[in-house]
C-alpha positions as a Markdown table, in Angstrom:
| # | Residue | x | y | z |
|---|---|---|---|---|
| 1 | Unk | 32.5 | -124.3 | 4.7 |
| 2 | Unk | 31.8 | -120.6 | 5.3 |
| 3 | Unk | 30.7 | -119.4 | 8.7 |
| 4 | Unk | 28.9 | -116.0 | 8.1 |
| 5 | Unk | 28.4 | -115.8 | 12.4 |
| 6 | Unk | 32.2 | -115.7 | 12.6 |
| 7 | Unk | 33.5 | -112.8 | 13.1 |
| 8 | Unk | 37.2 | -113.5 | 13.0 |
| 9 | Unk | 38.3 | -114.7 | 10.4 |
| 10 | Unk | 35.5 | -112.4 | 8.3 |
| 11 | Unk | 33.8 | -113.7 | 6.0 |
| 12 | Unk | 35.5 | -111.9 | 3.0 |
| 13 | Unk | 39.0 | -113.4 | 4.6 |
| 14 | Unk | 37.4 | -116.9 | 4.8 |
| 15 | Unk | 36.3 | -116.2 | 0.8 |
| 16 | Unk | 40.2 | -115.5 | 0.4 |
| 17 | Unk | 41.1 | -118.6 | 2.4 |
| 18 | Unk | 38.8 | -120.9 | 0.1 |
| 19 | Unk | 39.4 | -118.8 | -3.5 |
| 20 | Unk | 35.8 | -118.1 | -3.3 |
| 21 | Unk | 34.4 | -115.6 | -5.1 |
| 22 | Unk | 32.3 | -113.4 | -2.3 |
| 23 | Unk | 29.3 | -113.1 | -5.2 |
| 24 | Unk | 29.0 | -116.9 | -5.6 |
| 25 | Unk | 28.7 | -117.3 | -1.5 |
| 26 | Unk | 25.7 | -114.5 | -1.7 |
| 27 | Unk | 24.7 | -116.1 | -5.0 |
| 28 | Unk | 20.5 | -116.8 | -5.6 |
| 29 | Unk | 19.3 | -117.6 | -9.0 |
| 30 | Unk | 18.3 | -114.7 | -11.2 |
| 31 | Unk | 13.9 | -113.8 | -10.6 |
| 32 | Unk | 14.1 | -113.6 | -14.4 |
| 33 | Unk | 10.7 | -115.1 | -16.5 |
| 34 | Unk | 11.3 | -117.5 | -19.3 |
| 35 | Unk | 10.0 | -114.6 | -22.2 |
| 36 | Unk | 13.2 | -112.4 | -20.9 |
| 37 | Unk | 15.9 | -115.2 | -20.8 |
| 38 | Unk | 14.9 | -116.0 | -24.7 |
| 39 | Unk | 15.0 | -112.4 | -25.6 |
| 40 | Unk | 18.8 | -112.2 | -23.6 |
| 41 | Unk | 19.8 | -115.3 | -25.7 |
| 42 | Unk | 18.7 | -114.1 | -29.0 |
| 43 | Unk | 20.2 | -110.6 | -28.4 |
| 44 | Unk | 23.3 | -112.5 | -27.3 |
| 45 | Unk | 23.3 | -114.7 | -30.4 |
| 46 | Unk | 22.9 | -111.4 | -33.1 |
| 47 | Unk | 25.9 | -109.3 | -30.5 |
| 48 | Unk | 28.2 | -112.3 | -31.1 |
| 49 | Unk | 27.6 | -112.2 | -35.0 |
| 50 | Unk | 27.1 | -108.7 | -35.3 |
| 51 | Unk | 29.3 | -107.0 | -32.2 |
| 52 | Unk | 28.8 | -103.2 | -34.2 |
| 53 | Unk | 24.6 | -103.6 | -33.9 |
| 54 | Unk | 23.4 | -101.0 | -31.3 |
| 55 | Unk | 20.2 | -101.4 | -29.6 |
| 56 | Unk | 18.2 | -100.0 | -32.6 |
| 57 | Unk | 19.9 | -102.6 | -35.1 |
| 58 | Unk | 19.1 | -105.6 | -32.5 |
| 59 | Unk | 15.9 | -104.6 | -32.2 |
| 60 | Unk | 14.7 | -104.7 | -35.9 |
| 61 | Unk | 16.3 | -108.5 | -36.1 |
| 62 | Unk | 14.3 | -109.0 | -33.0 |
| 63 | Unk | 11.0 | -108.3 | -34.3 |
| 64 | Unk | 11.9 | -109.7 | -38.0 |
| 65 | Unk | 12.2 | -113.0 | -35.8 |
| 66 | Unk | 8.5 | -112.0 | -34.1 |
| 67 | Unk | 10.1 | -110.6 | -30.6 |
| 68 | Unk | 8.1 | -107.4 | -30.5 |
| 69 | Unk | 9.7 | -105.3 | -28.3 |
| 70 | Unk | 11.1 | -101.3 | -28.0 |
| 71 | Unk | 14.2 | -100.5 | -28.2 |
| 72 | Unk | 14.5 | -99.4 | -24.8 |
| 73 | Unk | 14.3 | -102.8 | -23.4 |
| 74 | Unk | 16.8 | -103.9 | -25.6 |
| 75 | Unk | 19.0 | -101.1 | -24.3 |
| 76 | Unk | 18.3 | -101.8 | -20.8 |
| 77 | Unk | 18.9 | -105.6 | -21.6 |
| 78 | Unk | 22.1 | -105.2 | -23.2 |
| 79 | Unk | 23.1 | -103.1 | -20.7 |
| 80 | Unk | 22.2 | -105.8 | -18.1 |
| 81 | Unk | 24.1 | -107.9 | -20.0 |
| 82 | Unk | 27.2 | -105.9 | -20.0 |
| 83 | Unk | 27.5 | -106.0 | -24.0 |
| 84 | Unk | 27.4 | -102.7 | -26.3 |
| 85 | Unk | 27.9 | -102.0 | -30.1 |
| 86 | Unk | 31.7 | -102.0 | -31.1 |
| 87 | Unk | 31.6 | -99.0 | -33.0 |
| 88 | Unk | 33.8 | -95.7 | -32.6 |
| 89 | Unk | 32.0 | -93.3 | -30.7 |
| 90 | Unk | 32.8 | -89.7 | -29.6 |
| 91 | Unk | 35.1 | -89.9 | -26.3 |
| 92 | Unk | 32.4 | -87.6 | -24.3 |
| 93 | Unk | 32.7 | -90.4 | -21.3 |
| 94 | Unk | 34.6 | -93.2 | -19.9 |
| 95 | Unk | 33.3 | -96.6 | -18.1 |
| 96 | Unk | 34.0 | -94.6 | -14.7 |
| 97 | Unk | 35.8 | -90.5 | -15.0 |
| 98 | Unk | 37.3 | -91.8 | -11.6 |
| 99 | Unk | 39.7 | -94.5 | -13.2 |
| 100 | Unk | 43.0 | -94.3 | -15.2 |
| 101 | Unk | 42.6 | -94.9 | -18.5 |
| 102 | Unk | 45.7 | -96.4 | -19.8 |
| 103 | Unk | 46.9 | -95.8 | -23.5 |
| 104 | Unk | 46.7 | -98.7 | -26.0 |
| 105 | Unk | 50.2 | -100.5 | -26.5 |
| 106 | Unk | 49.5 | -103.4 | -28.8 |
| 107 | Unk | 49.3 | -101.5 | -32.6 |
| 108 | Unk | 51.9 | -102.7 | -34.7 |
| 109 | Unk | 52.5 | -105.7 | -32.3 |
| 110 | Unk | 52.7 | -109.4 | -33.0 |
| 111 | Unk | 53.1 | -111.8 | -30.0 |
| 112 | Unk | 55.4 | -114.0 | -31.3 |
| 113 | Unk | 56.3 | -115.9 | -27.9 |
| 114 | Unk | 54.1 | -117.1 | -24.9 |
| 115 | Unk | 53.4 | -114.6 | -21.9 |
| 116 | Unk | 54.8 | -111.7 | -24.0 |
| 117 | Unk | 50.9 | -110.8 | -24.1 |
| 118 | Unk | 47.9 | -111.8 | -21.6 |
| 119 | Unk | 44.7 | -110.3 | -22.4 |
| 120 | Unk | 41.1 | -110.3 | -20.5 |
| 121 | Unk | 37.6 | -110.1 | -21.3 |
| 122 | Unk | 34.2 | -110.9 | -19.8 |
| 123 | Unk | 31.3 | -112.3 | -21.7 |
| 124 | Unk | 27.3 | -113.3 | -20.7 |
| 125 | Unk | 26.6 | -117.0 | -20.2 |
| 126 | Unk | 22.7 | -117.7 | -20.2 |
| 127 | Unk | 21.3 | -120.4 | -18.3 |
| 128 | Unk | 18.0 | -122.0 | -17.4 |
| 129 | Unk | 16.9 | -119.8 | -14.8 |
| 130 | Unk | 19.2 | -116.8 | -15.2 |
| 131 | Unk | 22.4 | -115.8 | -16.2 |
| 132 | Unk | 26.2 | -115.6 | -15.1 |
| 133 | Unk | 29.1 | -113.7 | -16.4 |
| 134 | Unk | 32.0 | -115.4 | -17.3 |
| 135 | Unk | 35.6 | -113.4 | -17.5 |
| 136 | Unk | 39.3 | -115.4 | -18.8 |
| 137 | Unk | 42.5 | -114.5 | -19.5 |
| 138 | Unk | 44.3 | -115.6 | -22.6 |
| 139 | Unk | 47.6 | -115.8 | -23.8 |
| 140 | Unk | 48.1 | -113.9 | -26.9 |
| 141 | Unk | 50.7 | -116.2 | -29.1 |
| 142 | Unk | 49.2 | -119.1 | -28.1 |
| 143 | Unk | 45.3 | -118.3 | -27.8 |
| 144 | Unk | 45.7 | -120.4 | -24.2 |
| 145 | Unk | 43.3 | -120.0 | -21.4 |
| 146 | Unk | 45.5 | -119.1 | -18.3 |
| 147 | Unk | 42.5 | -118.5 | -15.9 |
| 148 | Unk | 39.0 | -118.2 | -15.8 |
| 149 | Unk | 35.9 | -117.2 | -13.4 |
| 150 | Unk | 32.4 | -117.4 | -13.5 |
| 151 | Unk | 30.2 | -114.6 | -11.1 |
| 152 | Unk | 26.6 | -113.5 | -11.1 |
| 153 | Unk | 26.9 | -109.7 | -10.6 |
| 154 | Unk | 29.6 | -107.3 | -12.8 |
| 155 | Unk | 31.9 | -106.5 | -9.6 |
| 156 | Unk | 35.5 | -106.4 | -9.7 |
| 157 | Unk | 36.1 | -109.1 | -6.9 |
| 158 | Unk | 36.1 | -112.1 | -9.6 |
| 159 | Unk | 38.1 | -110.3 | -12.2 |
| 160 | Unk | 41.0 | -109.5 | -10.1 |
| 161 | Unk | 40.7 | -113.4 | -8.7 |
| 162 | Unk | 41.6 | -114.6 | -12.4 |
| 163 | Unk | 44.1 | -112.5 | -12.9 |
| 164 | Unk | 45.8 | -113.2 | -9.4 |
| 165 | Unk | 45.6 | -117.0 | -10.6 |
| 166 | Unk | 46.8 | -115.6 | -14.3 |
| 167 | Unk | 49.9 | -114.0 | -12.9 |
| 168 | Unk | 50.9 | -116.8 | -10.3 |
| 169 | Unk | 51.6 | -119.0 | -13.1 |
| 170 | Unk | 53.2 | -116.4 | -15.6 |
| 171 | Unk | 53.7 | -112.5 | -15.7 |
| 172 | Unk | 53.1 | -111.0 | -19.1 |
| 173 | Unk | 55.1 | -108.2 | -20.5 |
| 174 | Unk | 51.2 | -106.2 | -21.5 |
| 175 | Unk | 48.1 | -106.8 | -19.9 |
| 176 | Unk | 45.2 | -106.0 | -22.2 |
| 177 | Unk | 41.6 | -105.3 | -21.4 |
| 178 | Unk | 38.8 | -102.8 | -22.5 |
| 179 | Unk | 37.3 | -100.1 | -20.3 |
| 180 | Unk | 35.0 | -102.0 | -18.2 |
| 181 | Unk | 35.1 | -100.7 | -15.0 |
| 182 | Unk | 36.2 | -104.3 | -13.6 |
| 183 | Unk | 39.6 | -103.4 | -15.8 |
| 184 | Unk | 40.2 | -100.0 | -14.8 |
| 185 | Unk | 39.2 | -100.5 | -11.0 |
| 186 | Unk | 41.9 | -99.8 | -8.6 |
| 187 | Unk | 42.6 | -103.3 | -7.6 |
| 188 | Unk | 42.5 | -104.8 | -11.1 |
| 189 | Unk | 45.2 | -102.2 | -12.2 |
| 190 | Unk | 47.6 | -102.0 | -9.2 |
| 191 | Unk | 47.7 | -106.2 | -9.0 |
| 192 | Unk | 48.7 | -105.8 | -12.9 |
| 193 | Unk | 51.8 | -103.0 | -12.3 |
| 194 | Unk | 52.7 | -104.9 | -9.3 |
| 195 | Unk | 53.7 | -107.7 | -10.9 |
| 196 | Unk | 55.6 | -105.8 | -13.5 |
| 197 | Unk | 53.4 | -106.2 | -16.2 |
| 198 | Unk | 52.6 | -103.2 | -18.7 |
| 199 | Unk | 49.0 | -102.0 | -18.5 |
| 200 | Unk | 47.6 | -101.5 | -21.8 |
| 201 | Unk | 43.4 | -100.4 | -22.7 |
| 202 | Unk | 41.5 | -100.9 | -25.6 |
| 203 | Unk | 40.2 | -98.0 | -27.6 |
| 204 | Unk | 36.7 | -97.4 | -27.2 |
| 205 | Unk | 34.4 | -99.5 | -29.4 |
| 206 | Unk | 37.2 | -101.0 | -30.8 |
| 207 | Unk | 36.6 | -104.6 | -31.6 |
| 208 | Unk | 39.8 | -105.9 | -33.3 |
| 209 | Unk | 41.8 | -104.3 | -30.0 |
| 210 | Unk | 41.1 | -107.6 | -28.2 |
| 211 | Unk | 39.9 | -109.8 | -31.2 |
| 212 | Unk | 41.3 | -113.0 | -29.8 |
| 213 | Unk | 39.2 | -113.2 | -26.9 |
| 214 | Unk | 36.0 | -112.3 | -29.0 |
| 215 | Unk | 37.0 | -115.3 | -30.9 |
| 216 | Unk | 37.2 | -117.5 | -27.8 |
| 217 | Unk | 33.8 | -115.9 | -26.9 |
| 218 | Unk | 32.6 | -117.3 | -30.3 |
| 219 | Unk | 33.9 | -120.6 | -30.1 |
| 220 | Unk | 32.6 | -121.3 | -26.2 |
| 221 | Unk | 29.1 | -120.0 | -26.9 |
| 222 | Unk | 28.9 | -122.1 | -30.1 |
| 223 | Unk | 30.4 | -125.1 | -29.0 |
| 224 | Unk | 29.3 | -125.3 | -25.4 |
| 225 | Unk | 27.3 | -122.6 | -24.2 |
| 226 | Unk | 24.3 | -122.8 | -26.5 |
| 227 | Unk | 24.3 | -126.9 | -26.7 |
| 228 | Unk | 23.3 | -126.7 | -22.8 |
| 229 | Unk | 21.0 | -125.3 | -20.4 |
| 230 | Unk | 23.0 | -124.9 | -17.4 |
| 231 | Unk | 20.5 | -125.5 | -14.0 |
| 232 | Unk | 22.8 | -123.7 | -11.5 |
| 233 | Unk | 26.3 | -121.9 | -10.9 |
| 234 | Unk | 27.9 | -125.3 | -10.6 |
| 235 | Unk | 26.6 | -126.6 | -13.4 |
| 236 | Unk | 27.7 | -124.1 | -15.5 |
| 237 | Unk | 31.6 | -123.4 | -13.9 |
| 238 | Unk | 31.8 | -127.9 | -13.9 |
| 239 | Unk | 30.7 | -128.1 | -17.8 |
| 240 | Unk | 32.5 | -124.8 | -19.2 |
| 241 | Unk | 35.7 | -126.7 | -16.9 |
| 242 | Unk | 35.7 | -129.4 | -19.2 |
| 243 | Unk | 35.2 | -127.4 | -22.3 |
| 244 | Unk | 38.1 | -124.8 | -21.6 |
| 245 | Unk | 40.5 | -128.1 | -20.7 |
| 246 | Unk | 39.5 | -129.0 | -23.8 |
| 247 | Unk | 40.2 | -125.8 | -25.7 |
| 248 | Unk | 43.9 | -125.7 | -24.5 |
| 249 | Unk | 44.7 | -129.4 | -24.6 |
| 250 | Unk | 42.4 | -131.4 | -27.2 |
| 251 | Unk | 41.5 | -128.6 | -29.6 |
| 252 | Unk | 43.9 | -127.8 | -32.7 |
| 253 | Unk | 43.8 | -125.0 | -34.2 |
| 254 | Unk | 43.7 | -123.6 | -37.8 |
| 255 | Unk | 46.3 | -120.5 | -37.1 |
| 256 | Unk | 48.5 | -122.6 | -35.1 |
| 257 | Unk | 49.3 | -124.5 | -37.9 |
| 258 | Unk | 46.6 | -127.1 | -35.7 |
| 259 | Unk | 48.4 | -127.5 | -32.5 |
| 260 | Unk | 46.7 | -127.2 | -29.5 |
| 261 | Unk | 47.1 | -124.0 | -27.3 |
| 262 | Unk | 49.0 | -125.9 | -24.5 |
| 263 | Unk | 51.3 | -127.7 | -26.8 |
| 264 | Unk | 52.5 | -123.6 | -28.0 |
| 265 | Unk | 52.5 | -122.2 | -24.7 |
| 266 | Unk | 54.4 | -124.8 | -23.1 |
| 267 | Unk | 56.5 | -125.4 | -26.0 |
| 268 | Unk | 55.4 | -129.2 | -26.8 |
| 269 | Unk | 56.5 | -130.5 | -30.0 |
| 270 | Unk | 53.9 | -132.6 | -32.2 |
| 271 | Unk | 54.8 | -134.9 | -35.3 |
| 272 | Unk | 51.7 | -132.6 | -36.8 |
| 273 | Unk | 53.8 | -129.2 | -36.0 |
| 274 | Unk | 57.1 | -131.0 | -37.3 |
């Protein structure tokens, strides 16, 4: 539906037109051998159970399970992957010293109502013949799945599309996100204080700052991710679809006394909840 010999509208304004994401037009699956894509999914499999393993950790589990490899490939790997360990490291840089860096407003708070808290994350999704990355944003109170986007490069473009989508339906009183550079981008942060949200960072290499999300991460690769081997793009956005509408309508959980996300956010009462 795009025509890239059209010079009016551009092609990024016929992206806007369509809510597609510009990396998905230019999209070509990852030149990445079969040896590699193992070694991304075991590495993703011991960072999910163990988010505070550097690359030196990583790489002894590695070659206990007969991947010999240095630790430098692992480090260029995870890095590739956009994963790093969760631990508290000296503040000698930032994810880029041109962005903003927004203080930390969620210690001490407990979302005790829907949209009083969004918060967003991105997370690797392995396929067949490459890779994707995958970024939602969740309601805090209600662990629901507002928006999502899948995208095959780390840019900005596909993060600030989920939130725009996030915030049509609802504006948050916080906005939470680590220090990716997605998150502190220009874009990313103006679209959040624009719509009269708070913006509020994660410390670095802290782990519990956004621990809802890594729990969703958990759940997705375990239940869905890692029970397929996604072909292509479509594949991959057309079976995590049916797992996320799953997730907020069919799924109870434990800590929501086992209502579903959607019946909390939208306030539904169940005969289970009464």
């Amino acid at each position: 539906m795009v025509d890239r010999d059209n010079e009016s509208p551009s092609v990024r304004k016929q992206c806007e037109l369509l809510n597609l994401n510009r990396s998905t037009l230019y999209y070509r699956a990852a030149e990445t051998d079969a040896e590699t894509l193992e070694l991304m999914m075991m590495i993703d499999r011991i960072f999910l159970n163990h988010p505070y393993f550097g690359a030196r950790r990583i790489r002894q589990l590695l070659r206990r399970a007969g991947m010999m490899v240095t630790r430098k490939r692992v480090r260029r790997l995870m890095k590739l992957m956009g994963i790093e360990a969760l631990y508290r490291k000296p503040r000698t840089s930032t994810a880029n010293p041109e962005h903003k860096i927004y203080p930390y407003l969620l210690k001490g708070v407990d979302a005790e109502r829907p949209n009083q808290v969004f918060a967003s994350d991105i997370t690797y999704i392995p396929m067949s013949k490459g890779f994707v990355y995958l970024v939602a944003v969740m309601d805090w109170h209600s662990r629901y799945i507002v928006s999502w986007r899948l995208s095959n490069t780390l840019e900005a473009d596909f993060c600030v599309e989920a939130l725009k989508e996030a915030l049509s339906k609802a504006t948050p009183e916080i906005f939470n996100t680590d220090l990716g550079s997605q998150f502190t981008s220009e874009d990313f942060v103006d679209t959040v204080l624009a719509s009269g949200s708070k913006m509020s960072m994660d410390g670095r290499g802290r782990f519990v700052d956004n621990i809802f999300v890594e729990r969703l991460w958990r759940s997705l690769k375990y239940e869905e991710v890692y029970l397929h081997a996604y072909e292509n793009i479509k594949q991959a956005r057309e079976s995590i679809a049916r797992w996320v509408d799953f997730y907020n309508n069919g799924r109870p959980h434990q800590a929501l006394d086992y209502r579903t996300p959607a019946e909390v956010y939208f306030g539904i009462e169940t005969e289970t909840a009464a």
